[in-house]
PDB file of N, CA, C and O in Angstrom:
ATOM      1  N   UNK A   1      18.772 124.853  22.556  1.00  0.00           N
ATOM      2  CA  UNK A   1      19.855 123.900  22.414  1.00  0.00           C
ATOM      3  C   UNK A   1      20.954 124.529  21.571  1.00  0.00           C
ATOM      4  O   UNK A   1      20.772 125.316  20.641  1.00  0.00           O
ATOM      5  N   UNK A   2      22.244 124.028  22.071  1.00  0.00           N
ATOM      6  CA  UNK A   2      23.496 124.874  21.296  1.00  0.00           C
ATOM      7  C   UNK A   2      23.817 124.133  20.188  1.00  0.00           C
ATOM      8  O   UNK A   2      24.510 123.219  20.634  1.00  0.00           O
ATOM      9  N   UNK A   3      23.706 123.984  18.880  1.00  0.00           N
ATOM     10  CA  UNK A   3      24.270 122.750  18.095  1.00  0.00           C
ATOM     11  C   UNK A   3      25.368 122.782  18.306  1.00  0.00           C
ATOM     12  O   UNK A   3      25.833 123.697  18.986  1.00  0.00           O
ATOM     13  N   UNK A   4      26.330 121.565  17.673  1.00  0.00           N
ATOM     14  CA  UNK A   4      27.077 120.938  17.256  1.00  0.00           C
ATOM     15  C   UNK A   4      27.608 121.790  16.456  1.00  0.00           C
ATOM     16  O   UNK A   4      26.959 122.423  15.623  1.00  0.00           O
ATOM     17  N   UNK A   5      29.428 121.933  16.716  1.00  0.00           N
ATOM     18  CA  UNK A   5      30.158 122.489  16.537  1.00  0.00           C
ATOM     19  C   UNK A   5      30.859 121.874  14.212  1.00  0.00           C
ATOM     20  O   UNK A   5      31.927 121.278  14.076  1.00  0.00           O
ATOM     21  N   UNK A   6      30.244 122.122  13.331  1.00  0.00           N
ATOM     22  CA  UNK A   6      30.518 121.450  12.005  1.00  0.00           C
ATOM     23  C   UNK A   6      31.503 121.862  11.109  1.00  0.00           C
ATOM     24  O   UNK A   6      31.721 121.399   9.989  1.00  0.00           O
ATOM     25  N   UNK A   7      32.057 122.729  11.662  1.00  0.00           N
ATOM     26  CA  UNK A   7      33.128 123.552  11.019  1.00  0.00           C
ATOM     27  C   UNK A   7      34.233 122.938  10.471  1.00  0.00           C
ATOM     28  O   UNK A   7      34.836 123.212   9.433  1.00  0.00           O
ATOM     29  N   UNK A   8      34.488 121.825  11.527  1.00  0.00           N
ATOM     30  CA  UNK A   8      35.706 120.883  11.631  1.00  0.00           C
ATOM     31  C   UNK A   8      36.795 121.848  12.638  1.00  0.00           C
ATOM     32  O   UNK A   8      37.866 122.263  12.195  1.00  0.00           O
ATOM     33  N   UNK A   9      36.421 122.060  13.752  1.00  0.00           N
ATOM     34  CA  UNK A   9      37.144 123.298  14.713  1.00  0.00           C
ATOM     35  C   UNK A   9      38.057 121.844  15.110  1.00  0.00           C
ATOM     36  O   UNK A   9      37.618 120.694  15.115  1.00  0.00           O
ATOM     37  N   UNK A  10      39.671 122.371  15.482  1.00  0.00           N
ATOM     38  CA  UNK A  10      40.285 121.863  15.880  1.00  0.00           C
ATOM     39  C   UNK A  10      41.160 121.982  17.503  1.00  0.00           C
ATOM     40  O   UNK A  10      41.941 121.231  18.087  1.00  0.00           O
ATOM     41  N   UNK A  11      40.520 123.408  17.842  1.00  0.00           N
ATOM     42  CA  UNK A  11      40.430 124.135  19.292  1.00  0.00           C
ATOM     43  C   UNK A  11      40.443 123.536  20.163  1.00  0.00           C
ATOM     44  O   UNK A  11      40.984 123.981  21.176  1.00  0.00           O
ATOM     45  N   UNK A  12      39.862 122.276  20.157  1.00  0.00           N
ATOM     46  CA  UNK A  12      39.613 121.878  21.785  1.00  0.00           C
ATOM     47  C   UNK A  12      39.706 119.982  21.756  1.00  0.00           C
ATOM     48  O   UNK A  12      39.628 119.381  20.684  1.00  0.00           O
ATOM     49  N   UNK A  13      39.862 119.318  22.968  1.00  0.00           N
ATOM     50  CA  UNK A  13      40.313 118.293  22.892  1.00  0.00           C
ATOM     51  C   UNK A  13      39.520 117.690  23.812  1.00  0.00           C
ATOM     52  O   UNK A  13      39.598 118.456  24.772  1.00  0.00           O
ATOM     53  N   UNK A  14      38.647 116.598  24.187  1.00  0.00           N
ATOM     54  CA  UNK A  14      37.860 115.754  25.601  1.00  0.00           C
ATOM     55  C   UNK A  14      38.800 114.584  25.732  1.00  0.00           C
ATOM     56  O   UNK A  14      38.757 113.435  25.292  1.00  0.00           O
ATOM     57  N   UNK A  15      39.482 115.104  26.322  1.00  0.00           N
ATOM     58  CA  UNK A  15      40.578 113.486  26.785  1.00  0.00           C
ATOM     59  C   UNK A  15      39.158 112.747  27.652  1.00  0.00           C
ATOM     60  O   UNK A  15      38.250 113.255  28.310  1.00  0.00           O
ATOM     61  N   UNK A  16      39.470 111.400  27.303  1.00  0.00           N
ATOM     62  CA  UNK A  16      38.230 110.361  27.892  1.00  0.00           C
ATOM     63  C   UNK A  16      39.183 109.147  29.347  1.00  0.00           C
ATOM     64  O   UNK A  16      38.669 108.456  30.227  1.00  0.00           O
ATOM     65  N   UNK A  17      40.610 109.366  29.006  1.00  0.00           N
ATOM     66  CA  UNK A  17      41.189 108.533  29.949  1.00  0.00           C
ATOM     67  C   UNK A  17      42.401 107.669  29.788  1.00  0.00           C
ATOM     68  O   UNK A  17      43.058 107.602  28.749  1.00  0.00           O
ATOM     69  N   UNK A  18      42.594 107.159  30.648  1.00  0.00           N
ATOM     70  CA  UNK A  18      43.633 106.087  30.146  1.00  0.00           C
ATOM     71  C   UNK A  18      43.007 104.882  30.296  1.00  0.00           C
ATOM     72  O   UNK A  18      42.311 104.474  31.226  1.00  0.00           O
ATOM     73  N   UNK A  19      43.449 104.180  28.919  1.00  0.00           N
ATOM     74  CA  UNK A  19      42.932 102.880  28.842  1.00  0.00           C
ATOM     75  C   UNK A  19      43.763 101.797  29.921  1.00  0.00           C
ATOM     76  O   UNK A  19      44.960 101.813  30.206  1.00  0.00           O
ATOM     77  N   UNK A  20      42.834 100.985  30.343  1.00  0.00           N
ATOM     78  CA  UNK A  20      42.683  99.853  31.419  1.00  0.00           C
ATOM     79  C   UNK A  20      43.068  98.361  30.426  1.00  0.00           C
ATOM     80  O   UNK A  20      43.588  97.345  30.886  1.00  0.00           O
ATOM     81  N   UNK A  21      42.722  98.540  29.228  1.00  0.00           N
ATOM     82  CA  UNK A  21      42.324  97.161  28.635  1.00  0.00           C
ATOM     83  C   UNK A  21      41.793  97.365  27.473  1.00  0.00           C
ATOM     84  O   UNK A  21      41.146  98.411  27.426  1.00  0.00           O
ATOM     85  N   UNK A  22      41.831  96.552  26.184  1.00  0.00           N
ATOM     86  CA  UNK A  22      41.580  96.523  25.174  1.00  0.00           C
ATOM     87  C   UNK A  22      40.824  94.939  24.866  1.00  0.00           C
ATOM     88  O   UNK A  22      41.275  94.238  25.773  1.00  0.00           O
ATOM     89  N   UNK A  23      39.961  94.135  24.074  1.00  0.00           N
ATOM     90  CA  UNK A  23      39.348  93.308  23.932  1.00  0.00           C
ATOM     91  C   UNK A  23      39.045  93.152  22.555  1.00  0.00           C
ATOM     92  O   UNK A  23      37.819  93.186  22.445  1.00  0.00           O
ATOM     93  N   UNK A  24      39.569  93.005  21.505  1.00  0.00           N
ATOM     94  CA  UNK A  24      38.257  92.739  20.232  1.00  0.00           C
ATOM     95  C   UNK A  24      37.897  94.307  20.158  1.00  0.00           C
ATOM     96  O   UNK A  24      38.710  95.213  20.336  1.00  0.00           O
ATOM     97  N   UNK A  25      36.767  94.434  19.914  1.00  0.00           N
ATOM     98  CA  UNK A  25      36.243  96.229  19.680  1.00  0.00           C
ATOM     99  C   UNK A  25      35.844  97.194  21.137  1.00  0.00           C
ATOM    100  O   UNK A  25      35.631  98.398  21.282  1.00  0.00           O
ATOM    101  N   UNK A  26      35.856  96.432  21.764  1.00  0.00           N
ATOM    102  CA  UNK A  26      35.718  97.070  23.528  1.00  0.00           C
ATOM    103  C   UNK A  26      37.345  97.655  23.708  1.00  0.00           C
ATOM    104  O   UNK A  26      38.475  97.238  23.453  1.00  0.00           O
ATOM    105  N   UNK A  27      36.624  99.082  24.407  1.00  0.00           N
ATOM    106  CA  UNK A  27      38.064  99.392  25.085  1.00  0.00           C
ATOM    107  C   UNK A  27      37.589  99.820  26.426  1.00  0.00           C
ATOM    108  O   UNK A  27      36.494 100.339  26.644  1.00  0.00           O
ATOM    109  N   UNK A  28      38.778  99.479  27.565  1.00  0.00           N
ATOM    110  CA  UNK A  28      38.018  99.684  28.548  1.00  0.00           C
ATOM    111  C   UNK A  28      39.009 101.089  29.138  1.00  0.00           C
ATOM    112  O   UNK A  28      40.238 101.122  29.078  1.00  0.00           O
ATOM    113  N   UNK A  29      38.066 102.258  29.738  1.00  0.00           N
ATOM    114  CA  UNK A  29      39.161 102.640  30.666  1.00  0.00           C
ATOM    115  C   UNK A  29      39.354 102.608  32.077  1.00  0.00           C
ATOM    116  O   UNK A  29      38.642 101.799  32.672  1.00  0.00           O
ATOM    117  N   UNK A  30      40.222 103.359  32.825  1.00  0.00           N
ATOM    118  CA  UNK A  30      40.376 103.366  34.320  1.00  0.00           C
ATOM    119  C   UNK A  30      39.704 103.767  34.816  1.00  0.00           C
ATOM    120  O   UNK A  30      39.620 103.343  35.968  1.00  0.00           O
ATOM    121  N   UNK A  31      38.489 105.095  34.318  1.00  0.00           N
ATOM    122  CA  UNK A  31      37.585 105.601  34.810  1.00  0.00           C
ATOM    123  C   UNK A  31      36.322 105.804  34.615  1.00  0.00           C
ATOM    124  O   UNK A  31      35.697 104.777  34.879  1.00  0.00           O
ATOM    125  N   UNK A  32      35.784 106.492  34.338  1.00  0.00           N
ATOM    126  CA  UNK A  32      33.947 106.119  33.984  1.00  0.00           C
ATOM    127  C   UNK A  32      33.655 106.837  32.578  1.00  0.00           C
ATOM    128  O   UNK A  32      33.001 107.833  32.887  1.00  0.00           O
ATOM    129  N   UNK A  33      33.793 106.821  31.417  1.00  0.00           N
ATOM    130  CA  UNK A  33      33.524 107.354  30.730  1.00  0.00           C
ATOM    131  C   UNK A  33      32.369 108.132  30.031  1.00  0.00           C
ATOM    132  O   UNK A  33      32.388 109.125  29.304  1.00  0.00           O
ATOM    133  N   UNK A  34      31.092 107.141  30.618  1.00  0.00           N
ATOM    134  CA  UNK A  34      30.131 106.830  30.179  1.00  0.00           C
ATOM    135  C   UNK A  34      29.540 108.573  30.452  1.00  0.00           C
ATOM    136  O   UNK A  34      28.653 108.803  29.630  1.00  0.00           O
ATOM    137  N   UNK A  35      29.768 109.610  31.230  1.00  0.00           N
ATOM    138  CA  UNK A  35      28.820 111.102  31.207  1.00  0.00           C
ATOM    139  C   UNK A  35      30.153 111.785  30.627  1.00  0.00           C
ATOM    140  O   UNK A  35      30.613 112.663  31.356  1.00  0.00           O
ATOM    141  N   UNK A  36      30.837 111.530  29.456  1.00  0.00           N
ATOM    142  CA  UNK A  36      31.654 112.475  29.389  1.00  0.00           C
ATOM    143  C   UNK A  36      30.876 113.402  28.020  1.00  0.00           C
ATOM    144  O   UNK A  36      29.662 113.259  28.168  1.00  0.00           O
ATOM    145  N   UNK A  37      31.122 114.151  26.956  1.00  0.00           N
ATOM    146  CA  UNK A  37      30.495 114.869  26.288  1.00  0.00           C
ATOM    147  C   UNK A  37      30.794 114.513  24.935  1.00  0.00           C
ATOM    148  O   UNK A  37      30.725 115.396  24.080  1.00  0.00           O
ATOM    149  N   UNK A  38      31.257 112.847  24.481  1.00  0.00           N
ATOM    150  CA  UNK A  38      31.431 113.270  23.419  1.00  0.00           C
ATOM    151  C   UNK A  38      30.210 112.194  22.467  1.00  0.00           C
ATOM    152  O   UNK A  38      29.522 111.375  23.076  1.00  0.00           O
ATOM    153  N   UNK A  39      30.126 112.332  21.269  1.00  0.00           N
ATOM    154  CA  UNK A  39      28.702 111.382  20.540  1.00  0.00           C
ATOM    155  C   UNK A  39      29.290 110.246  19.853  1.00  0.00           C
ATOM    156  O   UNK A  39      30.485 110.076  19.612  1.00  0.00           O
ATOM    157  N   UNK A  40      28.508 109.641  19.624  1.00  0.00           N
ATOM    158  CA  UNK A  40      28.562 108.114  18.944  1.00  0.00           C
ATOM    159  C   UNK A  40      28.871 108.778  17.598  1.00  0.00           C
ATOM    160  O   UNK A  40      28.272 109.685  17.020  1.00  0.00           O
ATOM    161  N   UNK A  41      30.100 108.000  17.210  1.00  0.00           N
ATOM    162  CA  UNK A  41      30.729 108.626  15.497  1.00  0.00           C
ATOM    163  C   UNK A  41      31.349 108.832  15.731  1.00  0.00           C
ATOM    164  O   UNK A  41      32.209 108.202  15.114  1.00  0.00           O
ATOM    165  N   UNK A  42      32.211 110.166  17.133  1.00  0.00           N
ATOM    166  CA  UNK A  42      33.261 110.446  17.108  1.00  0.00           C
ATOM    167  C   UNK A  42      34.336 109.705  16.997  1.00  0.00           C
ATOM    168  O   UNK A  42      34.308 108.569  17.470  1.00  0.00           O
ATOM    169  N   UNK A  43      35.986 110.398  16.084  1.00  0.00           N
ATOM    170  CA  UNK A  43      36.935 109.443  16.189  1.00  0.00           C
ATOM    171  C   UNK A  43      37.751 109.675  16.733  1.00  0.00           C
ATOM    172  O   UNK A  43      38.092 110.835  16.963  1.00  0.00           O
ATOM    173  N   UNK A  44      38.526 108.377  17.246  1.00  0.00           N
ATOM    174  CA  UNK A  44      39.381 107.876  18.725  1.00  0.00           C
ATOM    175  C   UNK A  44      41.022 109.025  18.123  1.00  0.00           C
ATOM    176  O   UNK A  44      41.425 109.329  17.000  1.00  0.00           O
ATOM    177  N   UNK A  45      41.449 109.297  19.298  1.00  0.00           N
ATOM    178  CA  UNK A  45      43.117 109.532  19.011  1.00  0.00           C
ATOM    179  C   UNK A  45      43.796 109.135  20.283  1.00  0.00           C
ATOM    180  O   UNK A  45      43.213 109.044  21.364  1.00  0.00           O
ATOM    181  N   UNK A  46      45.020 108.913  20.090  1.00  0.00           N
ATOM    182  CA  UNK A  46      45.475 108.631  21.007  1.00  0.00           C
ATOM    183  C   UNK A  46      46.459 109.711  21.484  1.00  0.00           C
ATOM    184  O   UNK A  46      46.754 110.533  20.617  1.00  0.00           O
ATOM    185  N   UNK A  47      47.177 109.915  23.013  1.00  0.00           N
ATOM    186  CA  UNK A  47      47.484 111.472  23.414  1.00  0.00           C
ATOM    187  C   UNK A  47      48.631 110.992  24.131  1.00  0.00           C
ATOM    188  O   UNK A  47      48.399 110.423  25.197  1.00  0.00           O
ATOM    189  N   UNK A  48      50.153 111.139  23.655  1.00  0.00           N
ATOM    190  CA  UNK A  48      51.112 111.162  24.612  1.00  0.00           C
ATOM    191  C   UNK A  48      52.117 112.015  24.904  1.00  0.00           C
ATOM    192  O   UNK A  48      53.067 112.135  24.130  1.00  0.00           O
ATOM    193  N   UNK A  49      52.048 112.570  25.822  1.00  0.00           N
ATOM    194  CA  UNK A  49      52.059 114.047  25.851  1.00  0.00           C
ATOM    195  C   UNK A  49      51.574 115.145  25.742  1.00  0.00           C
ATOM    196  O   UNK A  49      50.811 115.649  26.566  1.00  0.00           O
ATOM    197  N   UNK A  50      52.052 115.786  24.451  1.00  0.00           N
ATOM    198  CA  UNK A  50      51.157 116.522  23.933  1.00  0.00           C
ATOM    199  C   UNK A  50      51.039 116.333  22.222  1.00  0.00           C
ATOM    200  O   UNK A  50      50.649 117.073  21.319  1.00  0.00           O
ATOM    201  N   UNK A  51      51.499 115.168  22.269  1.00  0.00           N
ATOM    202  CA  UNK A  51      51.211 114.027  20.872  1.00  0.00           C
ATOM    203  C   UNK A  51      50.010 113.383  20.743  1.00  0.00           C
ATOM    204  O   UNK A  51      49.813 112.461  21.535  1.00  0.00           O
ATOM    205  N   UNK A  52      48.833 113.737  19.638  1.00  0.00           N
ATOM    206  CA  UNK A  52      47.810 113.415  19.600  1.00  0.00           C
ATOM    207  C   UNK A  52      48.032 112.565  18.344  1.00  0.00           C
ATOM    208  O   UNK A  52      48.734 113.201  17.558  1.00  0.00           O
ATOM    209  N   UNK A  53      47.655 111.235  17.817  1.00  0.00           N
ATOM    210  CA  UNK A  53      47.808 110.440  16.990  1.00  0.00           C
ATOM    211  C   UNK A  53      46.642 109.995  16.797  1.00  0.00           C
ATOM    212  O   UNK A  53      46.029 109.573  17.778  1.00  0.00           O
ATOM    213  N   UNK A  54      45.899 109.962  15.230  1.00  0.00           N
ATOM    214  CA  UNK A  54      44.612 109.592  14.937  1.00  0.00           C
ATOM    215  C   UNK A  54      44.598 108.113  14.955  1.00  0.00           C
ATOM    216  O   UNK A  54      45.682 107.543  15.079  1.00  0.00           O
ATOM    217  N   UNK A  55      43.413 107.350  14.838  1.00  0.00           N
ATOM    218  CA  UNK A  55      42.832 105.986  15.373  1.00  0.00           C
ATOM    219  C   UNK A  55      42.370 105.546  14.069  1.00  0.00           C
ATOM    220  O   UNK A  55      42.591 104.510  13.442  1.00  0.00           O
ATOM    221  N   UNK A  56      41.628 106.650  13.791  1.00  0.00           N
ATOM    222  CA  UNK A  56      40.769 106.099  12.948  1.00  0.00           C
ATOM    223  C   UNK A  56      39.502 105.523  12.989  1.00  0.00           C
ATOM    224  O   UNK A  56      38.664 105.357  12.102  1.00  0.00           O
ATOM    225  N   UNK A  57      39.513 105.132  14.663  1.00  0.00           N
ATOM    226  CA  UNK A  57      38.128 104.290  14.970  1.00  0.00           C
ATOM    227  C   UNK A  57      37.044 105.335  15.202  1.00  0.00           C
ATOM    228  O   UNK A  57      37.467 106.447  15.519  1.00  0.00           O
ATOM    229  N   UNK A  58      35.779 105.192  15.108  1.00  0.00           N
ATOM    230  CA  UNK A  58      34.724 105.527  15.503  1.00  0.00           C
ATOM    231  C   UNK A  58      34.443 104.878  16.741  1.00  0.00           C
ATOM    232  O   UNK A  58      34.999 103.799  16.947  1.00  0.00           O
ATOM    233  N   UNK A  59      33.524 105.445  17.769  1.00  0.00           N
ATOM    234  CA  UNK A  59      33.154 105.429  18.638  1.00  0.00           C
ATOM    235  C   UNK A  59      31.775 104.235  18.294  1.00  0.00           C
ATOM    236  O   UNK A  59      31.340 104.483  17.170  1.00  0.00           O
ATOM    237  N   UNK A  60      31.267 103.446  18.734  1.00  0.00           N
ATOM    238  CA  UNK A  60      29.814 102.766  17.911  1.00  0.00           C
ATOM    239  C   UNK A  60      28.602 102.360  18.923  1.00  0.00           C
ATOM    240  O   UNK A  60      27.500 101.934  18.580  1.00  0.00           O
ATOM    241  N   UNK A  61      29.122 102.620  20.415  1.00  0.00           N
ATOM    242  CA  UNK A  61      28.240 102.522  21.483  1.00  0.00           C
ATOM    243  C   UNK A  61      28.838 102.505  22.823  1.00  0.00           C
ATOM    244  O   UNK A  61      30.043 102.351  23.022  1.00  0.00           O
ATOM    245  N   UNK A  62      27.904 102.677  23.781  1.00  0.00           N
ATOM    246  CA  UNK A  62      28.520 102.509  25.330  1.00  0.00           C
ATOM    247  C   UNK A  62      28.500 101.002  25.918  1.00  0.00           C
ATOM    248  O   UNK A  62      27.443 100.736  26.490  1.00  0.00           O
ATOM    249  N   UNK A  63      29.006 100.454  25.904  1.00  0.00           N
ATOM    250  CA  UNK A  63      28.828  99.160  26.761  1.00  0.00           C
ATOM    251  C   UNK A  63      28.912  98.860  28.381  1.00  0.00           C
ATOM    252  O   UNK A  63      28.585  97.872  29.037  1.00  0.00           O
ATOM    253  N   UNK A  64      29.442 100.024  28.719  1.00  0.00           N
ATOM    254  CA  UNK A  64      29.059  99.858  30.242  1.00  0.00           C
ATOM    255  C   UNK A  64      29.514 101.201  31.098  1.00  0.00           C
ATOM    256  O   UNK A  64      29.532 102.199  30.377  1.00  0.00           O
ATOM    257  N   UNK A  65      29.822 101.406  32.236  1.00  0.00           N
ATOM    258  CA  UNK A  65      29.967 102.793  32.323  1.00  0.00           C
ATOM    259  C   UNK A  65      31.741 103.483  32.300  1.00  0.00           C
ATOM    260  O   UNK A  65      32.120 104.629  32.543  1.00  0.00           O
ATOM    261  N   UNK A  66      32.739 101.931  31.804  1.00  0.00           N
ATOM    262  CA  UNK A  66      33.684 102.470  31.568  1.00  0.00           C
ATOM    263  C   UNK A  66      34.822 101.976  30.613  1.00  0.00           C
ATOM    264  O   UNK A  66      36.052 101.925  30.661  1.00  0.00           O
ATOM    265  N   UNK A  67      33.515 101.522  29.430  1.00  0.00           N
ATOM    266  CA  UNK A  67      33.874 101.082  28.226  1.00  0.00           C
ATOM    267  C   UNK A  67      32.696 101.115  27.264  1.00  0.00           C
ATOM    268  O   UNK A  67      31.563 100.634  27.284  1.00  0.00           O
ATOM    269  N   UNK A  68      33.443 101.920  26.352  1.00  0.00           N
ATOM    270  CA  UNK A  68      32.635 101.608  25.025  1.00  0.00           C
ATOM    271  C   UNK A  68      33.431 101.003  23.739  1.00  0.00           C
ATOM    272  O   UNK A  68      34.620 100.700  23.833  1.00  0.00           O
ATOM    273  N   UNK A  69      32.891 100.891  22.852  1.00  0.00           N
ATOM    274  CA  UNK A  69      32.988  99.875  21.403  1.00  0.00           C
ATOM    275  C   UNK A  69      33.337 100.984  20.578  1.00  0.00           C
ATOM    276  O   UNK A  69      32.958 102.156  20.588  1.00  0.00           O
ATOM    277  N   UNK A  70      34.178 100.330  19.826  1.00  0.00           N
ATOM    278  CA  UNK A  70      34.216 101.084  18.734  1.00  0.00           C
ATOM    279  C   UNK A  70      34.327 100.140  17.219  1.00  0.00           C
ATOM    280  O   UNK A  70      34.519  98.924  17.258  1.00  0.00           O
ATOM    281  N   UNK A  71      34.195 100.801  16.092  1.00  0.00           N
ATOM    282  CA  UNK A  71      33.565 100.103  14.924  1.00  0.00           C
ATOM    283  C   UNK A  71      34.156  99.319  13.981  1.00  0.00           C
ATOM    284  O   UNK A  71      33.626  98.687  13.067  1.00  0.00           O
ATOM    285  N   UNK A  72      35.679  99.451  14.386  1.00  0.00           N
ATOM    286  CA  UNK A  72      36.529  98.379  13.926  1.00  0.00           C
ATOM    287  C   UNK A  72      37.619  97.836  15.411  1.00  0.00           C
ATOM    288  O   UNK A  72      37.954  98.631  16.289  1.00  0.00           O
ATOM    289  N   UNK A  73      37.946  96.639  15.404  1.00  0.00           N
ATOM    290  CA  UNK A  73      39.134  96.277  16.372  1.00  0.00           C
ATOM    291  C   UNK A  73      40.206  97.059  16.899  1.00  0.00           C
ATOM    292  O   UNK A  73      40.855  97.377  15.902  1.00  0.00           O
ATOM    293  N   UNK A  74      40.649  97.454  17.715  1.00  0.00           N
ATOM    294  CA  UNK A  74      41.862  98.357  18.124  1.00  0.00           C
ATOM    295  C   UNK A  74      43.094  97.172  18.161  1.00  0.00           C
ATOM    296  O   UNK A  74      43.317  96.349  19.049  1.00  0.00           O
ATOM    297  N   UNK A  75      43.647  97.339  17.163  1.00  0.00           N
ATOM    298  CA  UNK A  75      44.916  96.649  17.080  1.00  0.00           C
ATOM    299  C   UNK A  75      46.285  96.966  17.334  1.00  0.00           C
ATOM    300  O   UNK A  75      47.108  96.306  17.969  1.00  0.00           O
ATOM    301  N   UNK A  76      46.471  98.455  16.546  1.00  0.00           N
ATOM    302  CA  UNK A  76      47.632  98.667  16.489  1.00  0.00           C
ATOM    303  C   UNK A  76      48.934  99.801  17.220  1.00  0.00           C
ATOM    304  O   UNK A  76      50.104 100.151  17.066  1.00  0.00           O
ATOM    305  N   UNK A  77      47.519 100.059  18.231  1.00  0.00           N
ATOM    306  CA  UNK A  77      47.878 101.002  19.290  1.00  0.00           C
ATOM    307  C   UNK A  77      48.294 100.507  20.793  1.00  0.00           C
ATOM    308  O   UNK A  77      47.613  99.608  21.285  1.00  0.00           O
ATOM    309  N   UNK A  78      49.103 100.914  21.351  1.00  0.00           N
ATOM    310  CA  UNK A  78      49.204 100.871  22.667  1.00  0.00           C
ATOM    311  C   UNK A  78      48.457 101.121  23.446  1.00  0.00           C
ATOM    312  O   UNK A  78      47.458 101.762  23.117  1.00  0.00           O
ATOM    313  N   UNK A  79      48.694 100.617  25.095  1.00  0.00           N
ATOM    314  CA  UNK A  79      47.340 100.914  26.100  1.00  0.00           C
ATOM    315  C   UNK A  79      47.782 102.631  26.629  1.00  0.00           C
ATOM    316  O   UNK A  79      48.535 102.795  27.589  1.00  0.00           O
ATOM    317  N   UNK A  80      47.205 103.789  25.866  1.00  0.00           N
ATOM    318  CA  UNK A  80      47.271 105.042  26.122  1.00  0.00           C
ATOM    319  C   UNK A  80      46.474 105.764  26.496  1.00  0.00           C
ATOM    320  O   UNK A  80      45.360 105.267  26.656  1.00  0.00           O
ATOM    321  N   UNK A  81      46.584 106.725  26.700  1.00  0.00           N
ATOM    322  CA  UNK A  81      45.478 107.970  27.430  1.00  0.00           C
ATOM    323  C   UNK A  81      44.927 107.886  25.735  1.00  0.00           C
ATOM    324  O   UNK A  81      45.650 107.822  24.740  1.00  0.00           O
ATOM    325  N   UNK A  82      43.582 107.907  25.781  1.00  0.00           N
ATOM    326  CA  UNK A  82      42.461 108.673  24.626  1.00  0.00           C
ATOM    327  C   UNK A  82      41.693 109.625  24.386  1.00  0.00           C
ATOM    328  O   UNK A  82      41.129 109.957  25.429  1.00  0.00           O
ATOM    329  N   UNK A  83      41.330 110.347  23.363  1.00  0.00           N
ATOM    330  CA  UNK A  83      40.489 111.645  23.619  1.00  0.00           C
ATOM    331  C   UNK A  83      40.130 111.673  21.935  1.00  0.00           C
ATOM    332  O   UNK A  83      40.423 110.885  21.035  1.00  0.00           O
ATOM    333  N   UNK A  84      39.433 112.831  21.942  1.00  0.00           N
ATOM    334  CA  UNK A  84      38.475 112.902  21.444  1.00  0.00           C
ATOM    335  C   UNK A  84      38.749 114.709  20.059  1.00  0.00           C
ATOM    336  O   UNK A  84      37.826 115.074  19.330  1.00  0.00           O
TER     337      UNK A  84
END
């Protein structure tokens, strides 16, 4: 097994999608998120362009295969492409 990258590398980016919908702590996107590569903890940014803006949120589970939760409410962001 390869571990987990702990360095704090800033190299690389898993865009997860564009969001569909927002709810309370559910975010949903347009596409399937649910086999993409990233872990429960990770935190949300948002990507426009080539403008990456931190969230702040943690990731806190999958809820279905094209939305997961995260650990506080998404309030203050727009419906944008997200990554990781």
């Amino acid at each position: 097994m390869i571990p987990r990258n702990e360095s704090g590398s800033t190299g690389h980016q898993i865009y997860l999608g564009k969001v569909e919908s927002i709810s309370g702590d559910k975010i949903t996107f347009t596409s399937p998120v649910n086999k993409l590569p990233f872990v429960i903890g990770d935190i949300l940014k948002t990507a426009v362009n080539s403008n990456l803006t931190g969230t702040g949120m943690e990731i806190s589970g999958i809820t279905d295969r094209k939305q997961f939760s995260v650990q506080q409410p998404y309030q203050t962001y727009p419906l944008e492409t997200m990554c990781l």
